[in-house]
PAVEX-641928 format. One record per atom (N, C-alpha, C, O): residue in one letter; x, y, z. Coordinates in steps of 0.02 Angstrom, whole numbers, padded with zeros to 5 digits, always signed. Layout:
AXYZ;...
This chain:
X+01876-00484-00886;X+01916-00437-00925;X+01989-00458-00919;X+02011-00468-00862;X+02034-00466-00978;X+02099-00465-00965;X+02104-00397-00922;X+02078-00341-00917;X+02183-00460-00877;X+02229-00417-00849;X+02275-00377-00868;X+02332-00401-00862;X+02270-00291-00902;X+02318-00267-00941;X+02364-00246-00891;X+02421-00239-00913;X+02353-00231-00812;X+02387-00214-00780;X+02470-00261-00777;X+02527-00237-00771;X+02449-00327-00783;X+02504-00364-00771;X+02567-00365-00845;X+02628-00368-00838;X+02540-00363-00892;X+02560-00337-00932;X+02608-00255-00945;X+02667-00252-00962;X+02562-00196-00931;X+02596-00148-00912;X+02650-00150-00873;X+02697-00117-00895;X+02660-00187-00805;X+02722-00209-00756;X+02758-00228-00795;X+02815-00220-00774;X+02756-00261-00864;X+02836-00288-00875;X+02819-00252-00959;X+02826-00292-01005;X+02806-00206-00971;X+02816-00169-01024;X+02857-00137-01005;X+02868-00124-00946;X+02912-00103-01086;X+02962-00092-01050;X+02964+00000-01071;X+02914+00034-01085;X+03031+00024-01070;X+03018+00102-01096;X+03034+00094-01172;X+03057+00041-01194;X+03021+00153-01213;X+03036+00167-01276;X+03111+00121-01275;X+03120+00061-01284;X+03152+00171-01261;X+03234+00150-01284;X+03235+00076-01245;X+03274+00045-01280;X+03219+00043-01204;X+03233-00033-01206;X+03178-00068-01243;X+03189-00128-01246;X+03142-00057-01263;X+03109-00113-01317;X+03144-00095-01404;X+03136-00130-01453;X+03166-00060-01402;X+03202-00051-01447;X+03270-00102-01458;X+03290-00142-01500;X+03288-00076-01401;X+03356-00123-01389;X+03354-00204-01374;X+03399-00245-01380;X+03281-00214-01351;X+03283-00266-01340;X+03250-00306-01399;X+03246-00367-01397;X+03236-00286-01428;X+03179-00323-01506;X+03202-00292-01554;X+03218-00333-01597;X+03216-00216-01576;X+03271-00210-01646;X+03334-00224-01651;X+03384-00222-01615;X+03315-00243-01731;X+03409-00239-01728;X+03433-00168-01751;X+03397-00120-01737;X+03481-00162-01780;X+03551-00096-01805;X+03501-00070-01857;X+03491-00009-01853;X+03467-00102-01907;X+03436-00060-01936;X+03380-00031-01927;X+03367+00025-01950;X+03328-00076-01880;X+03278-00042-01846;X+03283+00002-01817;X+03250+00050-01834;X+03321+00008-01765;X+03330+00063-01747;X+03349+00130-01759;X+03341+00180-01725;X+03386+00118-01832;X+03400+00185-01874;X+03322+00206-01874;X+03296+00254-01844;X+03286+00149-01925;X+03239+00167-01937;X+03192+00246-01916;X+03175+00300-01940;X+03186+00191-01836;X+03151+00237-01763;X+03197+00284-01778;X+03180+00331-01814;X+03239+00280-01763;X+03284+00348-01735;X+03264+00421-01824;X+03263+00483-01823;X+03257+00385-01869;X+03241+00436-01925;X+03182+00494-01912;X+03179+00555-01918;X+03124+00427-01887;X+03061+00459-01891;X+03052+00483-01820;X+03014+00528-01804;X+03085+00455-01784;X+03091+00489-01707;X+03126+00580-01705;X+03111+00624-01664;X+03160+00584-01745;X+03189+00631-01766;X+03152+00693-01820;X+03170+00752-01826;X+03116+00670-01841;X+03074+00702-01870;X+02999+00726-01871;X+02962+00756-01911;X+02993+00690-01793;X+02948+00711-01756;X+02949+00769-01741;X+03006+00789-01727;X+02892+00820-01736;X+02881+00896-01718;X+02828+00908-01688;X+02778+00918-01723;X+02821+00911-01616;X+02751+00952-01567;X+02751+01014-01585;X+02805+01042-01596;X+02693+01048-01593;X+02707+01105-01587;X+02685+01154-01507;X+02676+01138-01448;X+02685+01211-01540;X+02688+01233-01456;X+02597+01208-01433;X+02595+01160-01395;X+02551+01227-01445;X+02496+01218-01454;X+02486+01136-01417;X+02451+01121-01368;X+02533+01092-01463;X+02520+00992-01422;X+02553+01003-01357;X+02523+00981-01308;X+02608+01032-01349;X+02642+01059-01315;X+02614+01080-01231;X+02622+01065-01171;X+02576+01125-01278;X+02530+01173-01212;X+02495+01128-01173;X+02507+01116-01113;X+02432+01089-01224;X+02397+01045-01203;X+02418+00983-01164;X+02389+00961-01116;X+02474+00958-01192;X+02509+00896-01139;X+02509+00922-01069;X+02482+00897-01019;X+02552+00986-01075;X+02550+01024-01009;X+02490+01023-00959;X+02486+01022-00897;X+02441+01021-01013;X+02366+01024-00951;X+02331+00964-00919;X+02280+00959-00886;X+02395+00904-00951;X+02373+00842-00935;X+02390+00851-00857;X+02445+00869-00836;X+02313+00830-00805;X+02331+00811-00734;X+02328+00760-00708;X+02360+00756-00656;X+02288+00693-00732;X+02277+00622-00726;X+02342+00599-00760;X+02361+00618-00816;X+02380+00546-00708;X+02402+00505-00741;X+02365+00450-00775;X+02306+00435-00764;X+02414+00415-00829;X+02379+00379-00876;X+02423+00333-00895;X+02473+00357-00922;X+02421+00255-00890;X+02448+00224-00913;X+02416+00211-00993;X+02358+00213-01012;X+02498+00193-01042;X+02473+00183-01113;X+02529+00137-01123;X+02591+00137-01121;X+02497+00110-01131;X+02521+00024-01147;X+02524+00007-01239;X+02471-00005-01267;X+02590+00008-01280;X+02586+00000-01342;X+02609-00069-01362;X+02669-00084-01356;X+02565-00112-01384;X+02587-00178-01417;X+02636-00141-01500;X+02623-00083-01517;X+02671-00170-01528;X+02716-00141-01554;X+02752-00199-01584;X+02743-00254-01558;X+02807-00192-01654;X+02861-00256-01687;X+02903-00186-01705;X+02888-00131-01729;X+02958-00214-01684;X+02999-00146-01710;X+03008-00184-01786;X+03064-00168-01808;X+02986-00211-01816;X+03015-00239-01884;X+02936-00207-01914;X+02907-00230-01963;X+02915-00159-01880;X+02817-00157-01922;X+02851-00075-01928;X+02883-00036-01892;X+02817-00078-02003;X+02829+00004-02039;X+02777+00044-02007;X+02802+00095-01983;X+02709+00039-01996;X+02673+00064-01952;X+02701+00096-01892;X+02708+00155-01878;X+02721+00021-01848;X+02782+00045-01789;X+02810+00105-01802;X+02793+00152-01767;X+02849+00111-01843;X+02912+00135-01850;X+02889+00219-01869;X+02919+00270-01854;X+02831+00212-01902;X+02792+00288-01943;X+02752+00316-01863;X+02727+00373-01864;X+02747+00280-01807;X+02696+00308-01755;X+02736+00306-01708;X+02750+00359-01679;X+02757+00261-01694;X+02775+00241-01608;X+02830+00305-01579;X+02825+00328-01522;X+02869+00324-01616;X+02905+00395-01609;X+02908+00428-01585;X+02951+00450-01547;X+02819+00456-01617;X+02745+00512-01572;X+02761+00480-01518;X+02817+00488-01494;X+02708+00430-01484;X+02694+00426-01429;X+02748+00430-01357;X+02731+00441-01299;X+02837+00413-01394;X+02886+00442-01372;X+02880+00509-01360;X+02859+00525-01304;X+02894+00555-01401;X+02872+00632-01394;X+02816+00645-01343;X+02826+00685-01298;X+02765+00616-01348;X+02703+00630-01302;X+02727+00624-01210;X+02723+00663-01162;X+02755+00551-01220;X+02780+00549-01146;X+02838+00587-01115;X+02848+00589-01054;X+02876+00619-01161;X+02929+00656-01158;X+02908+00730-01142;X+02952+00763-01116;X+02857+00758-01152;X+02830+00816-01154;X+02781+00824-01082;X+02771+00876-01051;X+02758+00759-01069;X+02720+00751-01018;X+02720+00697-00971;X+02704+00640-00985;X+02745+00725-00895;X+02742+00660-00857;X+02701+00615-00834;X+02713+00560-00809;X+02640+00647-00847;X+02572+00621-00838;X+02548+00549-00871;X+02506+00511-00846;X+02578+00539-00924;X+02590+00515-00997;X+02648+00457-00954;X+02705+00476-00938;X+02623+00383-00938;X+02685+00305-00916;X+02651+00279-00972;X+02593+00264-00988;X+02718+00278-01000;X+02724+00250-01072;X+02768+00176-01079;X+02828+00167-01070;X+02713+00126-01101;X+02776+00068-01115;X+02766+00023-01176;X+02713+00028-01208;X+02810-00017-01193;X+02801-00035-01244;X+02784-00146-01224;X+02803-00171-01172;X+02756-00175-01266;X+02772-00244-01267;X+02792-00263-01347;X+02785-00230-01398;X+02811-00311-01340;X+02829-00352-01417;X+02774-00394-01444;X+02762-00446-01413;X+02731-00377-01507;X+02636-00397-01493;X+02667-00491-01512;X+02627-00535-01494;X+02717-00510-01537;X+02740-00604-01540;X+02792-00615-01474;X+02843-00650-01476;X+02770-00580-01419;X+02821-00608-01380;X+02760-00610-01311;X+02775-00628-01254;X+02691-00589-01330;X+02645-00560-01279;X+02584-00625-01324;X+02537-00634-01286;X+02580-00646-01358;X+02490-00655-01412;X+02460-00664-01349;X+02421-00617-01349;X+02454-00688-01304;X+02390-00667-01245;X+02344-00606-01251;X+02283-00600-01254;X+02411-00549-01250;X+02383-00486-01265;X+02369-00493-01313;X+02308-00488-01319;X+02400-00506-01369;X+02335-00487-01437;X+02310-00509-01458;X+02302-00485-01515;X+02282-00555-01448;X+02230-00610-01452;X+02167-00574-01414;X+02110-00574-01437;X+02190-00534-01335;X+02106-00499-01313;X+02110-00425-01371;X+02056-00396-01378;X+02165-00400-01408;X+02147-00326-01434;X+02147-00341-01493;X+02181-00303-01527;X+02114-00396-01531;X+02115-00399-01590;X+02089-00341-01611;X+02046-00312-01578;X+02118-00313-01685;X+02066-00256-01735;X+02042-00304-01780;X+02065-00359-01793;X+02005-00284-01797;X+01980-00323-01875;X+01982-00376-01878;X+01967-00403-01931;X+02004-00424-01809;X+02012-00492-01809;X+02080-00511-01820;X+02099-00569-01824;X+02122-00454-01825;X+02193-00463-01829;X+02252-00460-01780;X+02234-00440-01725;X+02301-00471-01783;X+02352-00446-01730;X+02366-00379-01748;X+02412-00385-01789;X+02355-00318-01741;X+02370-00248-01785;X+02409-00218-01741;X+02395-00219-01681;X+02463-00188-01764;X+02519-00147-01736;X+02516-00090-01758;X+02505-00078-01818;X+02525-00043-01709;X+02537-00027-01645;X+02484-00017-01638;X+02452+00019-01676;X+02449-00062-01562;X+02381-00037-01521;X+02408-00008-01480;X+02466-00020-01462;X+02358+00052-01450;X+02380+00069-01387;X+02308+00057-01347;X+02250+00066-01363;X+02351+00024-01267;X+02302+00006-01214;X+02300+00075-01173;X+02351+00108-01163;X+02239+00092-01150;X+02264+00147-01105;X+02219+00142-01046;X+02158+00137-01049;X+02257+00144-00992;X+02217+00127-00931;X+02232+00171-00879;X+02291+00191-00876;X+02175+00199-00819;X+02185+00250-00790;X+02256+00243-00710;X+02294+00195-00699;X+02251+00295-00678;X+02309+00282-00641;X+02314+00211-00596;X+02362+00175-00580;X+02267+00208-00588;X+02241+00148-00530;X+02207+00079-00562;X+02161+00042-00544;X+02261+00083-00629;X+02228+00017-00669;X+02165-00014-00700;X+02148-00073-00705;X+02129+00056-00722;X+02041+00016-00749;X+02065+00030-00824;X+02115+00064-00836;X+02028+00002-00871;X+02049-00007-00922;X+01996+00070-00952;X+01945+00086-00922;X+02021+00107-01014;X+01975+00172-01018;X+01992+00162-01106;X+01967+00203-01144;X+02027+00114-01130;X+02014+00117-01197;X+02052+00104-01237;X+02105+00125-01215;X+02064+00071-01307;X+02109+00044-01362;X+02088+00083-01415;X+02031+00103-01425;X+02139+00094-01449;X+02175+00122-01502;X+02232+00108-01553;X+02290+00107-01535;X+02214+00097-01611;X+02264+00079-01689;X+02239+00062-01725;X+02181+00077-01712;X+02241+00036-01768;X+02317+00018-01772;X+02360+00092-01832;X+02418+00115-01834;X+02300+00106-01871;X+02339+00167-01889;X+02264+00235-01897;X+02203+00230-01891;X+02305+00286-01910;X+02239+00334-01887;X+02200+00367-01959;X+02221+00353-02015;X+02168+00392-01954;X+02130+00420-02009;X+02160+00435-02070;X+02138+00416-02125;X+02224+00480-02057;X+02263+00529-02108;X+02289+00467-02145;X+02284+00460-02206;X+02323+00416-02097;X+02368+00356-02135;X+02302+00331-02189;X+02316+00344-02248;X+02241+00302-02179;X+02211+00247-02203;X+02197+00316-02265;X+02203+00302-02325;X+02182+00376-02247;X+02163+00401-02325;X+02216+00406-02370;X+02205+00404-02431;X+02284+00416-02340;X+02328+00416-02376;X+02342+00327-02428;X+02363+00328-02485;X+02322+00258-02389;X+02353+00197-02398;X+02283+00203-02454;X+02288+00198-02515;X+02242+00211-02432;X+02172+00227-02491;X+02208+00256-02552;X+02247+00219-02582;X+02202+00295-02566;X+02239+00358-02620;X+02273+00317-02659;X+02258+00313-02719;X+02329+00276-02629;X+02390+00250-02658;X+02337+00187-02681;X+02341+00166-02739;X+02297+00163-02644;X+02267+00095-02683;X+02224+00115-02741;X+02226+00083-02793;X+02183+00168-02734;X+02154+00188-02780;X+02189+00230-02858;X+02162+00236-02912;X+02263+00254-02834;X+02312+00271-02876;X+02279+00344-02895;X+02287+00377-02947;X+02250+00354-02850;X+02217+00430-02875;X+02192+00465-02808;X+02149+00435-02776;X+02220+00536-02779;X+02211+00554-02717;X+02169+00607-02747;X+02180+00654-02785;X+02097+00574-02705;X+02035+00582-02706;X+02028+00662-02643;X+02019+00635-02588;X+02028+00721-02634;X+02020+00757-02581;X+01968+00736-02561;X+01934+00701-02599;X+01946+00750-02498;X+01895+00746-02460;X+01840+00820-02443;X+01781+00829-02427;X+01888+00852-02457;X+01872+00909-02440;X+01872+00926-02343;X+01850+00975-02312;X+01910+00856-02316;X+01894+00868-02239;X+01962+00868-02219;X+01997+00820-02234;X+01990+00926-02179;X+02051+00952-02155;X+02113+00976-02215;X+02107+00966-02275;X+02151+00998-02193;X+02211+01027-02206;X+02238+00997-02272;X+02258+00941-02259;X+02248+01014-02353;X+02261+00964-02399;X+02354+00958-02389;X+02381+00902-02388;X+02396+01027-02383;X+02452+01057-02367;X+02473+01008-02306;X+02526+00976-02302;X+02439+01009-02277;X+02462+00957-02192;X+02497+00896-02218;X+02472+00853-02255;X+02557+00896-02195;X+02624+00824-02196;X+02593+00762-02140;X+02581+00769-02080;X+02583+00695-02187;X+02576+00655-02155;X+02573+00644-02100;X+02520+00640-02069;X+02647+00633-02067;X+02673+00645-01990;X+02631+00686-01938;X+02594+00670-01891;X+02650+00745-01966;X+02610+00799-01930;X+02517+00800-01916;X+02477+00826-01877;X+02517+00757-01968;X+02433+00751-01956;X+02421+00693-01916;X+02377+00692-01874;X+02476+00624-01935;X+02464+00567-01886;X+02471+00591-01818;X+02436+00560-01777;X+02524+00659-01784;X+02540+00637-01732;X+02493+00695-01712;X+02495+00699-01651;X+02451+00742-01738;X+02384+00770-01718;X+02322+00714-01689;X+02296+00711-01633;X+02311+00679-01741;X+02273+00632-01750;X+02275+00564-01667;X+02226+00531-01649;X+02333+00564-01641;X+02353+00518-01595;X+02342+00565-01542;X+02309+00538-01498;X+02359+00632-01527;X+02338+00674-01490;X+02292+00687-01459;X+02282+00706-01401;X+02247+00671-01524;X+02188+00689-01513;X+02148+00654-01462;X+02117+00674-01412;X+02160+00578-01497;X+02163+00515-01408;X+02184+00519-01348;X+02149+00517-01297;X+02234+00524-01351;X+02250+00539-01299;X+02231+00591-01237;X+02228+00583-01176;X+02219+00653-01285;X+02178+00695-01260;X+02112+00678-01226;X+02091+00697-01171;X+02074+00626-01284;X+02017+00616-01258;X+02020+00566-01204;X+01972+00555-01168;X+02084+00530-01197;X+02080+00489-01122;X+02077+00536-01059;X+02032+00544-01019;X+02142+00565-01063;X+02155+00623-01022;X+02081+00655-00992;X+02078+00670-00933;X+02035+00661-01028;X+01980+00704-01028;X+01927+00671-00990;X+01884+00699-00955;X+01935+00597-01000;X+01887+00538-00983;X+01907+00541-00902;X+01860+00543-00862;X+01970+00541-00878;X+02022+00525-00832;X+01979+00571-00790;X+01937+00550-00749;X+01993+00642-00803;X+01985+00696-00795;X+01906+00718-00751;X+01892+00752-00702;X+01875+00685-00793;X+01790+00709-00763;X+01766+00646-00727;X+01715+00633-00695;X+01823+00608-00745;X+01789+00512-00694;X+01762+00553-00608;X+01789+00592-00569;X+01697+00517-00611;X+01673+00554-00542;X+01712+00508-00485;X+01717+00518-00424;X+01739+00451-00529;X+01784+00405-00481;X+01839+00440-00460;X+01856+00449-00401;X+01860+00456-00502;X+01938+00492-00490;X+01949+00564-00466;X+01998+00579-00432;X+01891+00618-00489;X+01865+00676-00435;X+01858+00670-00383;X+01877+00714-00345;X+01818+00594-00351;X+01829+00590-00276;X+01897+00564-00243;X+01916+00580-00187;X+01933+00516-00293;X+01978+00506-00255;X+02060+00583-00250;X+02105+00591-00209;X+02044+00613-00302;X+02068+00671-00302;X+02056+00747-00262;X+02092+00797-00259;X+02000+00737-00239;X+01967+00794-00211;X+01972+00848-00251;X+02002+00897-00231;X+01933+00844-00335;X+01923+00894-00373;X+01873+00905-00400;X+01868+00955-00436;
């Protein structure tokens, strides 16, 4: 199995991979949709109930519109919750790493690695989530087809950064009932 742990060690935080891989306009960019990010009390609550730490490891291009539409969230997420070691790599400054997380056979931005406190690997995630691909659908098809499944009123954003939640959650959850980590926790 790759070593994501060694990787994670030199991932860096939100605001220095920024600084260190965008330029002046990227970073507006981030800073737009970073800004227009909204938890509500409810993601809020639930971060709160996060008790496993969790490393989440995001391959990432601050020059990728994807990037720029997600990576924000997962700012907010770690911001809300300390449970939540959040870092970022540059996915052309790493291809080791993405070469083992290919999607689709691709380099796809933003994956997220997420591995438990004590470094086992518990699962990958991206490159974009449900709400995005029906929405990038719609626009290819030039005709937004309902589904009839969830919220039609629900804002993009708000559904992507449900949608990423929702993972996370389900790591958290994985973390959570590991009979590994109950014993080493005494819970």
């Amino acid at each position: 199995m790759f070593d994501f742990t060694s990787k994670f060690a030199v991932g860096l935080t939100y605001q220095d991979f920024l600084r260190q891989y965008g330029n002046d306009d990227q970073r507006q960019r981030w800073q737009q949709v970073h800004d227009q990010v909204r938890l509500t009390d409810g993601q809020r609550q639930l971060l709160g109930q996060f008790t496993r730490r969790m490393k989440v490891l995001c391959i990432a291009g601050a020059w990728c519109g994807d990037c720029v539409n997600q990576c924000p969230i997962f700012d907010h997420f770690a911001a809300a919750c300390d449970r939540v070691e959040l870092r970022f790599v540059d996915r052309d400054a790493h291809p080791d790493l993405t070469t083992a997380v290919k999607i689709c056979g691709g380099a796809r931005v933003p994956t997220m690695i997420f591995l438990s406190e004590d470094d086992h690997f518990c699962g990958v995630y991206g490159d974009r989530t449900l709400a995005k691909y029906r929405e990038v659908i719609a626009k290819q098809q030039r005709a937004a087809c309902p589904t009839g499944i969830g919220a039609t009123d629900t804002p993009l954003l708000a559904a992507v950064t449900q949608e990423w939640l929702d993972e996370f959650e389900r790591i958290q959850w994985m973390l959570r009932t590991s009979a590994r980590l109950r014993q080493l926790h005494g819970d």
